[in-house]
VEXBAVO-533914 format. One record per atom (N, C-alpha, C): residue number from 1; residue in one letter; chain; atom name; x, y, z. Coordinates in Angstrom, 3 decimals, m for minus. Layout:
BEGIN
pos NUM, code A, unit A, site CA, east X, north Y, up Z $
...
END
This chain:
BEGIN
pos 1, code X, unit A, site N, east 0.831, north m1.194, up 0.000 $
pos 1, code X, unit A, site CA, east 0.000, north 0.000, up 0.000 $
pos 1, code X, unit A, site C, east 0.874, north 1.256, up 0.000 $
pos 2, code X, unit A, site N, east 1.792, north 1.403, up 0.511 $
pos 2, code X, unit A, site CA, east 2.941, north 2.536, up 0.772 $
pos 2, code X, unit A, site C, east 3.564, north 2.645, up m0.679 $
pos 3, code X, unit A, site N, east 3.969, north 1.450, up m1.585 $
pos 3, code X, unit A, site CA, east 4.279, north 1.826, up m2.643 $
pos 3, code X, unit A, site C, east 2.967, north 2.697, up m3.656 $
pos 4, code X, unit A, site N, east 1.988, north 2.216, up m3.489 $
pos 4, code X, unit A, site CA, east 0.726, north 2.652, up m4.198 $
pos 4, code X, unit A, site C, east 0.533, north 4.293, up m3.913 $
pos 5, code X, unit A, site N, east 1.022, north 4.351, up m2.829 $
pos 5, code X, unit A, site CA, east 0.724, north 6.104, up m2.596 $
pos 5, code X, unit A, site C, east 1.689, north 6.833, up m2.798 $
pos 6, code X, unit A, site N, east 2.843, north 6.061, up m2.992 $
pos 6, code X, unit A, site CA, east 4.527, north 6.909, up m3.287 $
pos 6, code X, unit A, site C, east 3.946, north 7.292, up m4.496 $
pos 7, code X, unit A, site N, east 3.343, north 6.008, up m5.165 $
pos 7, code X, unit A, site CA, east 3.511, north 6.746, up m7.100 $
pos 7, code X, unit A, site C, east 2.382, north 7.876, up m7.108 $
pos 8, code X, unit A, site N, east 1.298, north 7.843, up m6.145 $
pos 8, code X, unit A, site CA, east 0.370, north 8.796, up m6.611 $
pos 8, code X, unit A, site C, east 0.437, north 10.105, up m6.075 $
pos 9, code X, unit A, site N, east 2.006, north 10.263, up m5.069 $
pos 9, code X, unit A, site CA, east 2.403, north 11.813, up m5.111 $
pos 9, code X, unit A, site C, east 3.231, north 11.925, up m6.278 $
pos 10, code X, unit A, site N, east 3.775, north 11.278, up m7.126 $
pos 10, code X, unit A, site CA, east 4.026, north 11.815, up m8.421 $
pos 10, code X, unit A, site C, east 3.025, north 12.206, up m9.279 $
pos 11, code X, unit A, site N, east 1.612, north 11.485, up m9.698 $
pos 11, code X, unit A, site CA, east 1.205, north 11.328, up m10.340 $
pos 11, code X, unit A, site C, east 0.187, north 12.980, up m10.202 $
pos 12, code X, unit A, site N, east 0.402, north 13.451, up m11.534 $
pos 12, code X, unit A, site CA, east m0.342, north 14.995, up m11.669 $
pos 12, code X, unit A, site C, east m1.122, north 15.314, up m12.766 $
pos 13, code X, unit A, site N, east m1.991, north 15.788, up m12.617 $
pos 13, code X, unit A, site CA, east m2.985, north 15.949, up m14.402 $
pos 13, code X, unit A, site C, east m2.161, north 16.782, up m14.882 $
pos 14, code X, unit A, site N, east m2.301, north 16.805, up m15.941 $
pos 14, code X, unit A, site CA, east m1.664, north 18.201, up m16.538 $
pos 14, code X, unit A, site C, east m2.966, north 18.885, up m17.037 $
pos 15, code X, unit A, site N, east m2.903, north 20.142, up m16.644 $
pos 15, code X, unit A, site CA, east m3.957, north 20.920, up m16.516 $
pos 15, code X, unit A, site C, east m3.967, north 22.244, up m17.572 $
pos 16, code X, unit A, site N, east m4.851, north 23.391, up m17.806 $
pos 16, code X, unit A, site CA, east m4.386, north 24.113, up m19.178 $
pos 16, code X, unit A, site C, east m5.669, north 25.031, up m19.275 $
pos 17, code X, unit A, site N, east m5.858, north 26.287, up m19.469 $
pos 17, code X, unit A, site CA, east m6.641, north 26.908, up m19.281 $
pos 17, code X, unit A, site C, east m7.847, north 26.674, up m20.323 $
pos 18, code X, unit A, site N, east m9.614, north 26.812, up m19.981 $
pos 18, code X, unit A, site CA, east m10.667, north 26.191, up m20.766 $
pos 18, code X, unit A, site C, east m10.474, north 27.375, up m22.221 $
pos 19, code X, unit A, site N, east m10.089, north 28.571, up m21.624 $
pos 19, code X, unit A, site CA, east m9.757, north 29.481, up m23.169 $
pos 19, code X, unit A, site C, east m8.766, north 28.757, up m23.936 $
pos 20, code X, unit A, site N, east m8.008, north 28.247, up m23.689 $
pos 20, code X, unit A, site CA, east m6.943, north 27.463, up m24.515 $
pos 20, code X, unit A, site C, east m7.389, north 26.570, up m25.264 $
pos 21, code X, unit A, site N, east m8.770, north 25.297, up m25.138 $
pos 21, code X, unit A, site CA, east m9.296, north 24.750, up m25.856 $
pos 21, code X, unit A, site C, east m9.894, north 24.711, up m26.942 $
pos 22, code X, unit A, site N, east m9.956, north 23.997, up m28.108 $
pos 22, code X, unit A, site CA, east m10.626, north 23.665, up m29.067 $
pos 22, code X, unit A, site C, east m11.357, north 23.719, up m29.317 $
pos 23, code X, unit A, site N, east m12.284, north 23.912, up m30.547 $
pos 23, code X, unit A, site CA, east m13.655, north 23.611, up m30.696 $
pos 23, code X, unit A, site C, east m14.061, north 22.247, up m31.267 $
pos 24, code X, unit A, site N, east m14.856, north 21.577, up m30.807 $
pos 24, code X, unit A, site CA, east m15.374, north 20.033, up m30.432 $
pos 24, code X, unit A, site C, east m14.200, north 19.501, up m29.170 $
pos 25, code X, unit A, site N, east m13.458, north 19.646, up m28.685 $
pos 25, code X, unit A, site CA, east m12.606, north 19.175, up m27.669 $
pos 25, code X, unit A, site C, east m13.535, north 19.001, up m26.146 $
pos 26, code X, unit A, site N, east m12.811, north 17.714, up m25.660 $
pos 26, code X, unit A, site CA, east m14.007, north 17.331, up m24.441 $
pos 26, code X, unit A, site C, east m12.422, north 17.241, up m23.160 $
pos 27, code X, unit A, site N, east m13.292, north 18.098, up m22.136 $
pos 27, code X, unit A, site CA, east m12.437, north 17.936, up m20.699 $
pos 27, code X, unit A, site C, east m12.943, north 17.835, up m20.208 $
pos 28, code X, unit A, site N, east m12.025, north 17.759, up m18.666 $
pos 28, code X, unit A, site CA, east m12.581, north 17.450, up m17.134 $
pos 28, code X, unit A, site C, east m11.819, north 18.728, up m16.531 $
pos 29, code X, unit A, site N, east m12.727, north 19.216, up m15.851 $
pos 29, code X, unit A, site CA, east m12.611, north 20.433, up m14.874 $
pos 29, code X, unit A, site C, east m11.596, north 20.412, up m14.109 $
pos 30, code X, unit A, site N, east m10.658, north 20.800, up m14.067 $
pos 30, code X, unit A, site CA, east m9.145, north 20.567, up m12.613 $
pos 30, code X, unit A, site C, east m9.800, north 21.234, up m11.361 $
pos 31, code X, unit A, site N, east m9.664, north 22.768, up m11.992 $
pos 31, code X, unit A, site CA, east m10.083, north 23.898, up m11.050 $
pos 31, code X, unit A, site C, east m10.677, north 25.148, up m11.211 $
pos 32, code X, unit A, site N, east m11.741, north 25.774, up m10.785 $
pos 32, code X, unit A, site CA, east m12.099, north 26.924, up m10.774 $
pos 32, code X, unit A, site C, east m11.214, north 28.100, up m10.373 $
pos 33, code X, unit A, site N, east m11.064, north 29.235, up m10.462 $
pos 33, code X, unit A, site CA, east m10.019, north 30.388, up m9.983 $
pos 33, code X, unit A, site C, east m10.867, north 31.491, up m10.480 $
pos 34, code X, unit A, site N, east m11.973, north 31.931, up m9.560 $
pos 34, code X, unit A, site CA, east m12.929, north 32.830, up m9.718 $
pos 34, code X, unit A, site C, east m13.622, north 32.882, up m8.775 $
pos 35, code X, unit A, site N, east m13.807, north 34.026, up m8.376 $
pos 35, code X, unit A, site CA, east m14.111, north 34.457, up m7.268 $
pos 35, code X, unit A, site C, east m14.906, north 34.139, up m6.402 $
pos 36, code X, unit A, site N, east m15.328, north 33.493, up m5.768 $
pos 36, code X, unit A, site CA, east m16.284, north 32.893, up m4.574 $
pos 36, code X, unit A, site C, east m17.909, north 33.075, up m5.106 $
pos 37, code X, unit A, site N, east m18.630, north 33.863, up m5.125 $
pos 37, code X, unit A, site CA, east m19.404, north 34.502, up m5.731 $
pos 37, code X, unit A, site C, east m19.728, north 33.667, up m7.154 $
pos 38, code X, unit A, site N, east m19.264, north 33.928, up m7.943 $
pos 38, code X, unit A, site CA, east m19.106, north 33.543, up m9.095 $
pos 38, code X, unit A, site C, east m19.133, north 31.575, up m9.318 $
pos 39, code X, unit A, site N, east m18.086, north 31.265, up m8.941 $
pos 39, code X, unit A, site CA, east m17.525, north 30.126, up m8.722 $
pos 39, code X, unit A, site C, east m18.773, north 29.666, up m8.083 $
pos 40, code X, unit A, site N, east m19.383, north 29.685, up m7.333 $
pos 40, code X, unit A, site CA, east m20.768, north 29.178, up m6.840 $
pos 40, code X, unit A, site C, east m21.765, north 29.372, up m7.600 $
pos 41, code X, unit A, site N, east m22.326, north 29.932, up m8.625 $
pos 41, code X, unit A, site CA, east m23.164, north 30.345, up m9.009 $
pos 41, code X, unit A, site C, east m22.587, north 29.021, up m10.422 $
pos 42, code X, unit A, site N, east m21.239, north 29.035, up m10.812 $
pos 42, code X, unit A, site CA, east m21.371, north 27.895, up m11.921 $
pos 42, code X, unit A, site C, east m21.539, north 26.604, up m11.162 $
pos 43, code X, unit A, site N, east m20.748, north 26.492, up m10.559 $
pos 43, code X, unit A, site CA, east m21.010, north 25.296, up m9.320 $
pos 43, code X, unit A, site C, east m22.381, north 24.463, up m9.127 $
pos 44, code X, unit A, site N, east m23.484, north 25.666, up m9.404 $
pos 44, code X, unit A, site CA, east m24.739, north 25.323, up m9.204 $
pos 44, code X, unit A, site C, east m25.512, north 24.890, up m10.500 $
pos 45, code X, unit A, site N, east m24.409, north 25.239, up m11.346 $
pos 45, code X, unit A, site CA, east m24.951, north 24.994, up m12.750 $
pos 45, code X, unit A, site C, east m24.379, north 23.367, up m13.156 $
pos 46, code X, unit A, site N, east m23.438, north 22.725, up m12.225 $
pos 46, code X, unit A, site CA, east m23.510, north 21.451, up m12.509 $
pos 46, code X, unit A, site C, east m21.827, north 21.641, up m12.967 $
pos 47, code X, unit A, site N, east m20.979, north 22.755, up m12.765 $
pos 47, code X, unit A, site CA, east m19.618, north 23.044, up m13.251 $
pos 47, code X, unit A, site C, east m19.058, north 22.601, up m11.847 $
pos 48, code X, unit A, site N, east m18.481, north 21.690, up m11.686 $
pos 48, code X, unit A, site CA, east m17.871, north 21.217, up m9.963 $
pos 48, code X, unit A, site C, east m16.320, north 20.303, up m11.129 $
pos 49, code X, unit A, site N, east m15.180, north 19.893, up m9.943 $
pos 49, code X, unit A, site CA, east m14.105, north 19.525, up m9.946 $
pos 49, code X, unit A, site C, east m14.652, north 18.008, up m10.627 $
pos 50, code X, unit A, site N, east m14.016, north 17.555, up m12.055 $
pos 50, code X, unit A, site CA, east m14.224, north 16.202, up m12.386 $
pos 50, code X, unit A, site C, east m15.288, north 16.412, up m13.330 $
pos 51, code X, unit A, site N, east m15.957, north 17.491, up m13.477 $
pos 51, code X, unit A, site CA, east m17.334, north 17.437, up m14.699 $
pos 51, code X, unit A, site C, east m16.624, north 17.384, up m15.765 $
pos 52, code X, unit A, site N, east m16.989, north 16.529, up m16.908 $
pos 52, code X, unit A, site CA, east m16.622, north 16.500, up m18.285 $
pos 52, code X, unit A, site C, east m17.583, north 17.575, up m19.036 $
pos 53, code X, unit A, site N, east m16.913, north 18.436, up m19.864 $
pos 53, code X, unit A, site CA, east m18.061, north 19.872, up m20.653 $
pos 53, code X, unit A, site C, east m16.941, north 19.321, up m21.903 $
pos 54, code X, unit A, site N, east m18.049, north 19.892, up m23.004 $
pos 54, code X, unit A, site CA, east m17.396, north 19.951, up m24.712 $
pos 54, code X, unit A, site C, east m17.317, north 21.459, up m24.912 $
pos 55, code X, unit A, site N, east m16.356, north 21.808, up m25.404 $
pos 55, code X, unit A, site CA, east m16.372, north 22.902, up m26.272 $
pos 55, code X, unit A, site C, east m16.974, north 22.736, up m27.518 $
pos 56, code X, unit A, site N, east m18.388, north 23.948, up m27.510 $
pos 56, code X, unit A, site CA, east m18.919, north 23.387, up m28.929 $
pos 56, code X, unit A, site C, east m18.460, north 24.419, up m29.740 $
pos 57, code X, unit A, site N, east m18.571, north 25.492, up m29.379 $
pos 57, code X, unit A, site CA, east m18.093, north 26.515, up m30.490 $
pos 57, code X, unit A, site C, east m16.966, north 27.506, up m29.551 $
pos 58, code X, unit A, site N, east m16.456, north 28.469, up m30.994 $
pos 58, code X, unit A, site CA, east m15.660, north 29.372, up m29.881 $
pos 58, code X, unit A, site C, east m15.653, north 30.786, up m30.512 $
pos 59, code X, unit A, site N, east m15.847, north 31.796, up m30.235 $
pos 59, code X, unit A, site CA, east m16.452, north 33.013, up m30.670 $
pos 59, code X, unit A, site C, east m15.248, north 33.927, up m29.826 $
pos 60, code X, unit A, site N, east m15.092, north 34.332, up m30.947 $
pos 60, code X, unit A, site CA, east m13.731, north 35.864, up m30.288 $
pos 60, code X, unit A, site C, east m12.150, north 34.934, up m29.692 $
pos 61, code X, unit A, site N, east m11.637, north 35.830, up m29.209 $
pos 61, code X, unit A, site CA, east m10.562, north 35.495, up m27.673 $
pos 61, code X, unit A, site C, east m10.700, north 33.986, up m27.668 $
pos 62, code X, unit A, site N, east m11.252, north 34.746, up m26.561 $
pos 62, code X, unit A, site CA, east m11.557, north 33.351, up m25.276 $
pos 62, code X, unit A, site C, east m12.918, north 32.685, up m24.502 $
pos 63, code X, unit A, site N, east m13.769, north 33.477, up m25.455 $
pos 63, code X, unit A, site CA, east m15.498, north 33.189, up m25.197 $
pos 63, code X, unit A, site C, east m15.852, north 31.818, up m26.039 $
pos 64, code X, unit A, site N, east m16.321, north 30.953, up m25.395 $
pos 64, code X, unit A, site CA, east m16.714, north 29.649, up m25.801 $
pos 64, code X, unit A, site C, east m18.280, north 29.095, up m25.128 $
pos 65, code X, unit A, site N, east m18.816, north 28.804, up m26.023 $
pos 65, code X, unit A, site CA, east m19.755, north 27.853, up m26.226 $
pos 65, code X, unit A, site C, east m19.904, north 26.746, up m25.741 $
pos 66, code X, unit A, site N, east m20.050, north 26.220, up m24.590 $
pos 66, code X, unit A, site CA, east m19.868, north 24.944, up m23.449 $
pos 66, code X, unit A, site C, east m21.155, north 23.935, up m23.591 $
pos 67, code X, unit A, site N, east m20.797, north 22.838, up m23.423 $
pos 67, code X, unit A, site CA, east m21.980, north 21.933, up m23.225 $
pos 67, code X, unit A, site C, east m21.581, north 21.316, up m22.024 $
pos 68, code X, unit A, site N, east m22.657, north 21.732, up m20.965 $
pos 68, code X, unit A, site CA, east m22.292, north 20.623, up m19.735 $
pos 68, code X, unit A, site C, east m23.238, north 19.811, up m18.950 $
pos 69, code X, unit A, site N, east m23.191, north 18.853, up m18.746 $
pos 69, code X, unit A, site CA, east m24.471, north 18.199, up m18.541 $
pos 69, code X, unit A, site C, east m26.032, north 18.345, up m19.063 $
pos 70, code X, unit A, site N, east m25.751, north 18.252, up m20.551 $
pos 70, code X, unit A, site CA, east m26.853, north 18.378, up m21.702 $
pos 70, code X, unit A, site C, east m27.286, north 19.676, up m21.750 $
pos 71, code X, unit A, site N, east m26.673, north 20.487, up m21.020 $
pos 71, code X, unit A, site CA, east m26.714, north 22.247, up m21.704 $
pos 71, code X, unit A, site C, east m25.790, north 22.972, up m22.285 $
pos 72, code X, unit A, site N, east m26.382, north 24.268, up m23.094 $
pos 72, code X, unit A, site CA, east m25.034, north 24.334, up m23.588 $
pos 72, code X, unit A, site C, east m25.097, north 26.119, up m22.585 $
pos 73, code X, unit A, site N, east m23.783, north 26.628, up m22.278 $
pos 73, code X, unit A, site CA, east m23.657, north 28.180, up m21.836 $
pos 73, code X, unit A, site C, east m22.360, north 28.343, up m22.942 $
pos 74, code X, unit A, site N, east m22.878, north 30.286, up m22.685 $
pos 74, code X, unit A, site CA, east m21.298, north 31.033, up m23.304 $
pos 74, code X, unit A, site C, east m20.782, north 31.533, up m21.833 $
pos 75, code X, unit A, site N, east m19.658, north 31.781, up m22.547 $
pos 75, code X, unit A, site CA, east m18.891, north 31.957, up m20.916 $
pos 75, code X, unit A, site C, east m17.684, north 32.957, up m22.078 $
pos 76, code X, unit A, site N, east m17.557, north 34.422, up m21.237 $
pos 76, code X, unit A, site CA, east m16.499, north 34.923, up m21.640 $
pos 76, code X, unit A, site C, east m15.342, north 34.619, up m21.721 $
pos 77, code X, unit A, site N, east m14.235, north 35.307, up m22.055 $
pos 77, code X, unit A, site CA, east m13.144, north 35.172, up m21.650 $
pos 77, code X, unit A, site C, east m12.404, north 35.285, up m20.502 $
pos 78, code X, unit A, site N, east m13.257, north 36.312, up m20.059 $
pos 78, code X, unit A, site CA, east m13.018, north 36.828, up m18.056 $
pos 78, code X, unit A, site C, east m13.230, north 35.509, up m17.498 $
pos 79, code X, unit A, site N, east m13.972, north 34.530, up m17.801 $
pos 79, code X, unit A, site CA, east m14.306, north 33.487, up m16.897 $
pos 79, code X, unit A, site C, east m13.616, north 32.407, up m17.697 $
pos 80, code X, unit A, site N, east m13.264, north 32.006, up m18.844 $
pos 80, code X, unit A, site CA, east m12.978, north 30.833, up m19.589 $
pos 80, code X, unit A, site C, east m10.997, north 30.991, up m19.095 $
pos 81, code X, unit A, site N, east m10.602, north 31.933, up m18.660 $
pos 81, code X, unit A, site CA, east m9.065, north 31.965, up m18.766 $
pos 81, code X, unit A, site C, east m8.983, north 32.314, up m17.149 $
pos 82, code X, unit A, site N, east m9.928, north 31.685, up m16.562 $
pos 82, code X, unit A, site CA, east m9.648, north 31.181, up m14.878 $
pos 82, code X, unit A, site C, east m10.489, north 30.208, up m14.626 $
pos 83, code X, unit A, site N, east m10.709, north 29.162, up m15.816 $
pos 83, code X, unit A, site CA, east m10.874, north 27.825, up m15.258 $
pos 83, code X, unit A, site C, east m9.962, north 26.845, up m16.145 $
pos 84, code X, unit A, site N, east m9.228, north 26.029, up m15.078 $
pos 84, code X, unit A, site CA, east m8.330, north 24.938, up m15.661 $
pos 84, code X, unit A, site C, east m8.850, north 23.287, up m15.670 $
pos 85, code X, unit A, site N, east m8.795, north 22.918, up m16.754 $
pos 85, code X, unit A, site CA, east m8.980, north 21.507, up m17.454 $
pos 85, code X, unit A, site C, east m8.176, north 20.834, up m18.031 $
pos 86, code X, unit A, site N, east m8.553, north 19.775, up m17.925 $
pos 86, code X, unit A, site CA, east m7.419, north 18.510, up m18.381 $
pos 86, code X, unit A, site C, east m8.328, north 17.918, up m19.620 $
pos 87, code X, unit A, site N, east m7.748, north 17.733, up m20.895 $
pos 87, code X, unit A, site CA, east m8.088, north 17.563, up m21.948 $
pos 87, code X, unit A, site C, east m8.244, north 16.250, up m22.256 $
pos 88, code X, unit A, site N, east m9.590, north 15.649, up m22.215 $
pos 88, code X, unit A, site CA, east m9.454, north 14.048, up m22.588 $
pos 88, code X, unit A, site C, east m9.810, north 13.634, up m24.075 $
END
């Protein structure tokens, strides 16, 4: 068991901001980095640590077109380049 947990303090997602993504590209949420306030209000929308969302479209910058749990939102750039995802 001690070896099993040595490897999983190595082991790290590699993580990458949701403005950085693709259009049709599918992730998993690392982390939110937005302000309390805010961050709760997506939270409630079903956006929590581990949700898989698609990028469906991407408009401007860093404003994208999200599908997350069979909805789709836009989300600026103010908010898309302070949340980090791991690209599956």
């Amino acid at each position: 068991m001690h070896a099993f947990l040595s490897c999983l303090k190595h082991f790290r997602r590699i993580c990458m901001l949701l403005s950085q993504m693709e259009k049709r590209q599918h992730c998993l949420i690392c982390k939110l980095n937005l302000e309390e306030s805010l961050a709760h209000r997506l939270e409630a929308l079903g956006m929590t640590e581990h949700s898989k969302l698609e990028v469906v479209n991407r408009k401007g910058k860093g404003t994208l077109i999200i599908k997350l749990r069979g909805s789709q939102y836009a989300l600026g750039e103010d908010i898309t380049k302070n949340i980090e995802v791991e690209k599956i």
